[in-house]
GUBAMAR-756026 format. One record per atom (N, C-alpha, C): z, y, x; atom name. Coordinates in steps of 0.02 Angstrom, whole numbers, plus 50000, padded with zeros to 5 digits. Layout:
! GUBAMAR-756026
     Z     Y     X name
     Z     Y     X   CA
...
//
This chain:
! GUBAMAR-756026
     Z     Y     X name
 56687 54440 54096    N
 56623 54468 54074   CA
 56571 54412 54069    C
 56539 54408 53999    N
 56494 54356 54004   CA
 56419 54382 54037    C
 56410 54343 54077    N
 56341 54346 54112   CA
 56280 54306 54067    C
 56270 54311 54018    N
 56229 54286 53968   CA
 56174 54321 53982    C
 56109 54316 53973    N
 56049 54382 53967   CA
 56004 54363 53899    C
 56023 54308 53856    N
 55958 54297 53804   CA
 55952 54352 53787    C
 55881 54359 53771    N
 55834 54377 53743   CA
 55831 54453 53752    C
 55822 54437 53843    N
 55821 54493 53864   CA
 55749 54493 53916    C
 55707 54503 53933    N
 55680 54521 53963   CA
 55649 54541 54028    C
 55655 54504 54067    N
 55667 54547 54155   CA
 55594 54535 54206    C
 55597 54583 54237    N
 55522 54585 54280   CA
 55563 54590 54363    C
 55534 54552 54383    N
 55556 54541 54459   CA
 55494 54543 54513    C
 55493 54585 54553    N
 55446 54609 54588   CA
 55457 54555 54654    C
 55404 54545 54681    N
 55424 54515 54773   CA
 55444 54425 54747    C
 55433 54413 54672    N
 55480 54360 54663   CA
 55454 54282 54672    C
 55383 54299 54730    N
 55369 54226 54756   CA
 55409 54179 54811    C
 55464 54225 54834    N
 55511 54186 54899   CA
 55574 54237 54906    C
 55623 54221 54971    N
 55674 54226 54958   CA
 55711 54251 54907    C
 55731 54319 54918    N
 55780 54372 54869   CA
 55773 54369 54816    C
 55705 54397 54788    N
 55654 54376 54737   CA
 55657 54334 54692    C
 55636 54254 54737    N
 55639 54195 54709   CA
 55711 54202 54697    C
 55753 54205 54730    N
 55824 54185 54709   CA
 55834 54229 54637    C
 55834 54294 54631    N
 55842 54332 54588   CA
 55819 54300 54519    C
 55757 54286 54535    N
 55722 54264 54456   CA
 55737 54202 54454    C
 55770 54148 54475    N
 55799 54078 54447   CA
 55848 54091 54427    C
 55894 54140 54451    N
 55985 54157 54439   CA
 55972 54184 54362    C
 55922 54240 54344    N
 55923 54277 54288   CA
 55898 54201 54257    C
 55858 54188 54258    N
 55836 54139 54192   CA
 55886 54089 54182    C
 55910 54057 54216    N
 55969 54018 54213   CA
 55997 54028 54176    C
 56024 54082 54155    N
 56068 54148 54115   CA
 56033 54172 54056    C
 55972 54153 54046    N
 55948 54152 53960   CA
 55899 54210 53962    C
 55867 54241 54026    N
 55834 54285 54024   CA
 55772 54243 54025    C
 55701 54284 53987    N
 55655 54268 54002   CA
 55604 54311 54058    C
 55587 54273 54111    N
 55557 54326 54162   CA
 55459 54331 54175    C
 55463 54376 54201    N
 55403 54396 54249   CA
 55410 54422 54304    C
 55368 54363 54317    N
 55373 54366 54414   CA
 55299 54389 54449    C
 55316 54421 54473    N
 55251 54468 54494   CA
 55244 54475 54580    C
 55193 54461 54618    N
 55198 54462 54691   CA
 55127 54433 54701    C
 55102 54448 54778    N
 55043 54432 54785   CA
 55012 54382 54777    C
 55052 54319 54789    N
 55038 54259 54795   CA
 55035 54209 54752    C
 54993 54203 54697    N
 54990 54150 54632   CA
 55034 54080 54660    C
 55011 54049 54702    N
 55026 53989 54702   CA
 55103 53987 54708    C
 55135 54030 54770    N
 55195 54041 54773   CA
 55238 54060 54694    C
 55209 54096 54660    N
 55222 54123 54600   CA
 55253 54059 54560    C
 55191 54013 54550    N
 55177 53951 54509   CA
 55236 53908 54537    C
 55251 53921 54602    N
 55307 53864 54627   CA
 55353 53891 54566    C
 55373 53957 54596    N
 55438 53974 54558   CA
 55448 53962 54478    C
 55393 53979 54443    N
 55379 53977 54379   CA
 55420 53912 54375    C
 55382 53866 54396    N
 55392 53774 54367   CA
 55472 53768 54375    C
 55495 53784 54434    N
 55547 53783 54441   CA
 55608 53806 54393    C
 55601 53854 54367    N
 55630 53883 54307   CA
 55620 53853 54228    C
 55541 53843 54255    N
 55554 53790 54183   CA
 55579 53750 54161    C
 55571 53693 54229    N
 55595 53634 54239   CA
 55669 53628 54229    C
 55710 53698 54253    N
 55765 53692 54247   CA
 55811 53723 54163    C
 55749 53738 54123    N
 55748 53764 54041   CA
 55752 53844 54040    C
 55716 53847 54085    N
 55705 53928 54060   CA
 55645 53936 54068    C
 55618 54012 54053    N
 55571 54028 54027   CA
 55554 54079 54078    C
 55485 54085 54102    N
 55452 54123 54145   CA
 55378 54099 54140    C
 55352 54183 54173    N
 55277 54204 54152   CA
 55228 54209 54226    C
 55200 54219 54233    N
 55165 54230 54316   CA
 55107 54305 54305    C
 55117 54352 54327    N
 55073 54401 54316   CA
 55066 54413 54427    C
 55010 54396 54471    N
 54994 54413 54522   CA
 54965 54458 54499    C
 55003 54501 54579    N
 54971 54579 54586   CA
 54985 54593 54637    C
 54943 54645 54680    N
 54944 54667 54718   CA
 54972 54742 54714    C
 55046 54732 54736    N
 55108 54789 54738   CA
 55085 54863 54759    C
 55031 54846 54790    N
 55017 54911 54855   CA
 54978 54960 54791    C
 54941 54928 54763    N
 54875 54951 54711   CA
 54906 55005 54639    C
 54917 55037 54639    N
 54945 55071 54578   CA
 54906 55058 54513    C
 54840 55045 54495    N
 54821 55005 54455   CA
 54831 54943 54438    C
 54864 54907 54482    N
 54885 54825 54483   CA
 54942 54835 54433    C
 55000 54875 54474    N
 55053 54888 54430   CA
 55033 54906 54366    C
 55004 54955 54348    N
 54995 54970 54303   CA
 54967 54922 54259    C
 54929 54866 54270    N
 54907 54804 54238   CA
 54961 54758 54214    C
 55016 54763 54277    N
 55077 54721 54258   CA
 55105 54746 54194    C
 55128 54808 54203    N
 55179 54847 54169   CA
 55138 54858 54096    C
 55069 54869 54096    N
 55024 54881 54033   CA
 55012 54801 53983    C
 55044 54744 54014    N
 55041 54692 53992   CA
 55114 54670 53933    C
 55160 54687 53936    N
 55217 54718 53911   CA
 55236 54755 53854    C
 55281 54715 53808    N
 55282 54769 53754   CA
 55364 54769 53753    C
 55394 54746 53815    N
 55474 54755 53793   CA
 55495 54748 53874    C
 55535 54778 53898    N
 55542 54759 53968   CA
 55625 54805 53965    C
 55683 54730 53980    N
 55752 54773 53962   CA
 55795 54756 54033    C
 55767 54720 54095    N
 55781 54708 54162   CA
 55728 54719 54211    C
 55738 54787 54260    N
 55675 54792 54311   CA
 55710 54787 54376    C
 55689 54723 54412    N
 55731 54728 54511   CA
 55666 54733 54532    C
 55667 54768 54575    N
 55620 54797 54632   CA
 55653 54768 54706    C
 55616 54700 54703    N
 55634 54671 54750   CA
 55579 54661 54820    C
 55513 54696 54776    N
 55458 54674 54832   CA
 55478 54735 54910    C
 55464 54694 54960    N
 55477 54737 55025   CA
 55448 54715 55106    C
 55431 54738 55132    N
 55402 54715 55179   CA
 55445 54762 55258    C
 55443 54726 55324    N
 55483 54757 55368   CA
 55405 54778 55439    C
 55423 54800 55473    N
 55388 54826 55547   CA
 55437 54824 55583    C
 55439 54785 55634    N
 55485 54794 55684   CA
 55468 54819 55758    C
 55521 54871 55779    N
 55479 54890 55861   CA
 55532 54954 55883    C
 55520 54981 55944    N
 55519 55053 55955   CA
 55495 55101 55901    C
 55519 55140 55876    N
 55485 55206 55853   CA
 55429 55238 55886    C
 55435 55249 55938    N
 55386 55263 56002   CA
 55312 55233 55996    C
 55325 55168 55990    N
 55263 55133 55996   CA
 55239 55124 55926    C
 55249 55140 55851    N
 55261 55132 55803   CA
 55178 55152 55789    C
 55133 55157 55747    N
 55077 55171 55738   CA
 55069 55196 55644    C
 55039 55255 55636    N
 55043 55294 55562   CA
 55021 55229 55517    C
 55005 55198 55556    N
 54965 55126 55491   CA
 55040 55084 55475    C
 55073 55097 55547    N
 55144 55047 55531   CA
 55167 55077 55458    C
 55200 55124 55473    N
 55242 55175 55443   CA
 55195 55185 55372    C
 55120 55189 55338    N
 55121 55177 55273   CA
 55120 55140 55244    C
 55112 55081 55282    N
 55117 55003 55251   CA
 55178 54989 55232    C
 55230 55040 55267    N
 55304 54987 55238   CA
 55339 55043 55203    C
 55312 55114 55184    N
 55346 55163 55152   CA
 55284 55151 55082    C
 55245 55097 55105    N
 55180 55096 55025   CA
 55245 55062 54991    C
 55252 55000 55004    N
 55282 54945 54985   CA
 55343 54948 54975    C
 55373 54975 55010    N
 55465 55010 55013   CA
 55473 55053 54981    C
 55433 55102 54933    N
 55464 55170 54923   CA
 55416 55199 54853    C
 55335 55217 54877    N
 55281 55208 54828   CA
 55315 55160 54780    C
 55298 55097 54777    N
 55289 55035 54745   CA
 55352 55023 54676    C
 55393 55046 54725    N
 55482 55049 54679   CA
 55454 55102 54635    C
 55442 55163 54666    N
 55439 55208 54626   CA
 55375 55217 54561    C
 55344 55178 54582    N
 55281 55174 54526   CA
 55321 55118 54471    C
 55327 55066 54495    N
 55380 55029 54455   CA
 55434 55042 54398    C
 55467 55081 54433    N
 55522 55119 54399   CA
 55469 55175 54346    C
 55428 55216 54358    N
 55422 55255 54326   CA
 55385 55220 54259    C
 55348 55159 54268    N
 55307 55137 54202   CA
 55365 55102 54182    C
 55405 55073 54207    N
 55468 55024 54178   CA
 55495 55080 54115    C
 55505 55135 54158    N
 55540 55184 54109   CA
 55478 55199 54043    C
 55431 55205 54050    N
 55378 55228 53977   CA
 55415 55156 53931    C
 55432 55111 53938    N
 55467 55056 53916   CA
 55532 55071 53858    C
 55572 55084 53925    N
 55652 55087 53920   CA
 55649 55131 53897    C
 55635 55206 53898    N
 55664 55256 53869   CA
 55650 55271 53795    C
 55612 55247 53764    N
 55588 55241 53693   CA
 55643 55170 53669    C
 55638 55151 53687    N
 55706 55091 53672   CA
 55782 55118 53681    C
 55787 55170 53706    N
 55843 55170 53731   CA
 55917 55133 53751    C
 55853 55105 53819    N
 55921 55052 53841   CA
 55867 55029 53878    C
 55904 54976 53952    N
 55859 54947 53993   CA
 55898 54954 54078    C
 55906 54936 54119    N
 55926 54928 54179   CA
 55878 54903 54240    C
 55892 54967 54293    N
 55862 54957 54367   CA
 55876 54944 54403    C
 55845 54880 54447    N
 55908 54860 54517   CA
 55861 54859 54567    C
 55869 54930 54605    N
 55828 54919 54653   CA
 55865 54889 54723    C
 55832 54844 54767    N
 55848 54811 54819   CA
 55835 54810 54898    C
 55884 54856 54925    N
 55872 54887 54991   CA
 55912 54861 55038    C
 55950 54883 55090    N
 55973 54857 55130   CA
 56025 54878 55178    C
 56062 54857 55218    N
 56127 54879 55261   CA
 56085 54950 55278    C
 56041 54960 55306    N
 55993 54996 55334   CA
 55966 55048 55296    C
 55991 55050 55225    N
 55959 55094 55185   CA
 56045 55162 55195    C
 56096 55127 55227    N
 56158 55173 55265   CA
 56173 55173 55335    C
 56139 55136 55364    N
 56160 55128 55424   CA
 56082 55131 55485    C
 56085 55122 55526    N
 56034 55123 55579   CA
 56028 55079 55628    C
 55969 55045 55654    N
 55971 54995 55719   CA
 55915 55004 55732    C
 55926 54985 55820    N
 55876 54975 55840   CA
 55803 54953 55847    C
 55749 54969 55835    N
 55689 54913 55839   CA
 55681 54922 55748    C
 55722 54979 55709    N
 55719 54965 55636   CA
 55708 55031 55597    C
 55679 55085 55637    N
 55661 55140 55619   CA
 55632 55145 55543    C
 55574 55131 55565    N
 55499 55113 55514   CA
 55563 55080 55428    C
 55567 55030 55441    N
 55632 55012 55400   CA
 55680 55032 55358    C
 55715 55066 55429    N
 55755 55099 55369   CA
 55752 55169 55361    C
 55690 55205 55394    N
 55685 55276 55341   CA
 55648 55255 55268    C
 55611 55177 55289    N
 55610 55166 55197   CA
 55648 55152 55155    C
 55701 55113 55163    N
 55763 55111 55126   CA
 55802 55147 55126    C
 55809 55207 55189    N
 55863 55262 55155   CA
 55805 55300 55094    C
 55754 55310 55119    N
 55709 55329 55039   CA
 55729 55311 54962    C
 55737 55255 54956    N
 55739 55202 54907   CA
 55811 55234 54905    C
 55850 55218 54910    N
 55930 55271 54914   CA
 55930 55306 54890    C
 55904 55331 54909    N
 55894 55425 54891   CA
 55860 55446 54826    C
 55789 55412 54809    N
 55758 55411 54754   CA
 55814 55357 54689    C
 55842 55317 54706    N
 55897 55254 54654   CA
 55946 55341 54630    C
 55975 55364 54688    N
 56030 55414 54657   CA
 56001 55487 54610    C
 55945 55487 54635    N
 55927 55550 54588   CA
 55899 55513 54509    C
 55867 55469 54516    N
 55862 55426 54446   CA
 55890 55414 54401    C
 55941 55374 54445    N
 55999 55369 54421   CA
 56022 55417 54348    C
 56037 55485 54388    N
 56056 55536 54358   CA
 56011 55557 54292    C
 55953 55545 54317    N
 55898 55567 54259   CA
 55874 55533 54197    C
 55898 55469 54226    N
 55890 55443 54150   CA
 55972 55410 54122    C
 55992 55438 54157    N
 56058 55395 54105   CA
 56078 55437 54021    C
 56052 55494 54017    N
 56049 55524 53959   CA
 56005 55467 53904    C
 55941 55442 53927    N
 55907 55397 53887   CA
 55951 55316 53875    C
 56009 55295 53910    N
 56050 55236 53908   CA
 55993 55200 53944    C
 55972 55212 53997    N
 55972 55168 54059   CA
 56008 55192 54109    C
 56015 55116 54142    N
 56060 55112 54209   CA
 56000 55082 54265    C
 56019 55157 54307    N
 55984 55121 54383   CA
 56039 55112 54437    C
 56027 55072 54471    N
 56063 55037 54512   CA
 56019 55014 54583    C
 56090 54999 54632    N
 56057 55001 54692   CA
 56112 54935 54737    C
 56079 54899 54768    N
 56108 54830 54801   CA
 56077 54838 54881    C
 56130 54830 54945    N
 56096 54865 54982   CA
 56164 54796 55026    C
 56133 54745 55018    N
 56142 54672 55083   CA
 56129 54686 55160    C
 56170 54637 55164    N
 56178 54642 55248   CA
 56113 54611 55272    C
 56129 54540 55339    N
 56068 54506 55345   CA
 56085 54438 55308    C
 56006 54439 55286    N
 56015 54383 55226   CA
 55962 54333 55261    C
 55958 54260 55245    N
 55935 54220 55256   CA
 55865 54199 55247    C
 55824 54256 55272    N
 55755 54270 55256   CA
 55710 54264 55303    C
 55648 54241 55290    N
 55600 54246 55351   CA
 55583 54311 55382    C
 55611 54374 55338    N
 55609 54445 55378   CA
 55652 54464 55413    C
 55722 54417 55381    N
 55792 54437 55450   CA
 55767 54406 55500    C
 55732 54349 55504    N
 55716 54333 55554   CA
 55695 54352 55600    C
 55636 54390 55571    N
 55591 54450 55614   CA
 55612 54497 55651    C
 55686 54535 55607    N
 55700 54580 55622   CA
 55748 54580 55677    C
 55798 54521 55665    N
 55841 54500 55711   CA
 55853 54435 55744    C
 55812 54390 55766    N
 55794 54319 55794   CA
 55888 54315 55835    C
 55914 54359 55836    N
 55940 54362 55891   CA
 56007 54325 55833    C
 56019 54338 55758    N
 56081 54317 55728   CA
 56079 54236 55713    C
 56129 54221 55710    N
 56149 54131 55704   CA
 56131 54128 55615    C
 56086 54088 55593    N
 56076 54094 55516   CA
 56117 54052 55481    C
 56139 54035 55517    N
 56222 54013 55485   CA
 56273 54044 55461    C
 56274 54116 55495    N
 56320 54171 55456   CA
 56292 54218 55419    C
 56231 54195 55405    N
 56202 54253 55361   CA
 56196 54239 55290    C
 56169 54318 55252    N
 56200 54289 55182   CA
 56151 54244 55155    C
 56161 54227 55088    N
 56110 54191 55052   CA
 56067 54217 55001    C
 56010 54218 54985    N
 55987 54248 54940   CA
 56001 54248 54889    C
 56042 54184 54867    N
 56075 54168 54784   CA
 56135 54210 54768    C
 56179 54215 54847    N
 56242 54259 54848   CA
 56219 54340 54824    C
 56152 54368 54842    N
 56130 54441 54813   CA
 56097 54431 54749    C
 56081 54380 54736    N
 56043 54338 54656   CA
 56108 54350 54620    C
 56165 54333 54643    N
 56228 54325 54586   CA
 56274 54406 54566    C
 56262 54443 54624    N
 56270 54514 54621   CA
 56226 54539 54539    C
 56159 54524 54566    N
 56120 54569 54523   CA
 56134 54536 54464    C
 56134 54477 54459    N
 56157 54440 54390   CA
 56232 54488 54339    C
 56266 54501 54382    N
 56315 54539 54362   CA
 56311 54611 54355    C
 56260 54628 54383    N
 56239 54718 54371   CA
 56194 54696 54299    C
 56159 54660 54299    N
 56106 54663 54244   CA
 56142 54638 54164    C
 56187 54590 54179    N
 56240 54591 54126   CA
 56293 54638 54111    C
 56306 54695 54144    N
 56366 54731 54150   CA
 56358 54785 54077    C
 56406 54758 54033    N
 56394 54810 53966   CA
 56448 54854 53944    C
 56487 54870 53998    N
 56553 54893 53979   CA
 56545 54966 53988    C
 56611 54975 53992    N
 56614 55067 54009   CA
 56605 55085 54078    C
 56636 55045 54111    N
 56627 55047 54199   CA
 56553 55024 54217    C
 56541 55082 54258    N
 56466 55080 54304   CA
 56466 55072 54363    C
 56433 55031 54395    N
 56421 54988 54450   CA
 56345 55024 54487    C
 56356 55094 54503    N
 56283 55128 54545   CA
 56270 55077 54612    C
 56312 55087 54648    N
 56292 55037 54709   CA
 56316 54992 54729    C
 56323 54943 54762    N
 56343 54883 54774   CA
 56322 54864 54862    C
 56362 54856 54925    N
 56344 54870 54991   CA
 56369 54794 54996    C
 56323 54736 55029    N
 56368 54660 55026   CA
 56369 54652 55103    C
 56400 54614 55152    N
 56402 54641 55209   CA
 56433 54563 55236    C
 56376 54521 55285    N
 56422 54463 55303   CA
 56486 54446 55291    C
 56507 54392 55311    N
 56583 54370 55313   CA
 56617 54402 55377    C
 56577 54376 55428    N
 56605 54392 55493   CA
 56580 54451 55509    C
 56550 54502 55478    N
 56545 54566 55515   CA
 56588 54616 55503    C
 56579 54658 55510    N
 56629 54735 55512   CA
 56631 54770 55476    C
 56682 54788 55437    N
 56665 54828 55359   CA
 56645 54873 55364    C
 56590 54904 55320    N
 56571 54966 55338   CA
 56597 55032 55335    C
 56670 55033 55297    N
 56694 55085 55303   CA
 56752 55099 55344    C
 56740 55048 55393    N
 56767 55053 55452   CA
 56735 55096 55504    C
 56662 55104 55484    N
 56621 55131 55549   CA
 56591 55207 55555    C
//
């Protein structure tokens, strides 16, 4: 399967650092032209150069994810949009117990809102085109449960849950939504979340960059809804 993307299009949310960043160098590499969108201009501008430098093509639109008018600024800037990853995400870590209602809308704004505002203007896009692909980006946690990760992952089983009913709803228009749901990856939020893992066995952000590279190229008859990536050394999940 060729992983080619010219003159295709792609918007990458969260895409000033890890997952993100990885995501939007892997696609352009590959002949896509991107927009990278996340709070942080300067971070943005790193990535941008970077892509250039390496002959591809990318745009910088900062925004603030939380703002539904922001999005809407992003997405209203656009007259063709044929790759959307919803990579922006933020974690809370703790007891449930001690958890505070400010925790819990800050990371279901950003986790759940945000995708879903995303997805829905992506689609005023795609569905008049008919054609276009969604990769939204969640986590071991969006199936599974841990400790200290409540707040977490009732936002990513959200994101789950909203990817499968989508899914369904627009594939009549010839889009594909899709869902990528990594173990612990090599991020300053695994960090957060789990100080306790050796970051030596954890994944890489380029290793879930090369996943989506292959969902976003995938033009065949076979459909690829979810995708679960899961350390080397850990325990398969359908073992558990």
């Amino acid at each position: 399967m060729s992983t080619r993307l010219d003159n295709r299009i792609a918007l990458v949310t969260g895409a000033s650092r890890g997952i993100g960043a990885a995501i939007a160098r892997t696609l352009a590499a590959n002949g896509a032209s991107l927009v990278l969108t996340a709070r942080s201009k300067d971070r943005l501008i790193q990535v941008r150069d970077e892509i250039v430098a390496a002959g591809g093509q990318a745009v910088v639109l900062p925004a603030d994810l939380a703002q539904e008018d922001e999005i809407q600024r992003v997405f209203g800037s656009l007259q063709r949009l044929d790759i959307l990853v919803n990579c922006a995400g933020i974690g809370v870590f703790g007891p449930l117990a001690e958890a505070t209602s400010a925790d819990w809308d800050r990371v279901m704004t950003i986790n759940v809102r945000t995708p879903f505002l995303c997805c829905r203007e992506a689609l005023r896009l795609m569905v008049p085109q008919h054609s276009g692909t969604i990769i939204n980006i969640a986590s071991v946690v969006a199936v599974k449960g841990y400790v200290n990760q409540g707040i977490y992952s009732a936002s990513k089983h959200a994101l789950l849950g909203m990817t499968k009913v989508l899914a369904q709803e627009v594939l009549p228009a010839g889009v594909r939504v899709q869902i990528v749901c990594p173990g612990g990856v090599d991020t300053g939020m695994a960090s957060q979340a789990r100080p306790d893992l050796d970051r030596s066995g954890l994944i890489r952000p380029e290793e879930v960059a090369e996943v989506v590279l292959m969902l976003a190229a995938q033009r065949g008859n076979a459909v690829i809804d979810q995708v679960n990536i899961r350390r080397a050394g850990g325990t398969p999940w359908f073992s558990e």
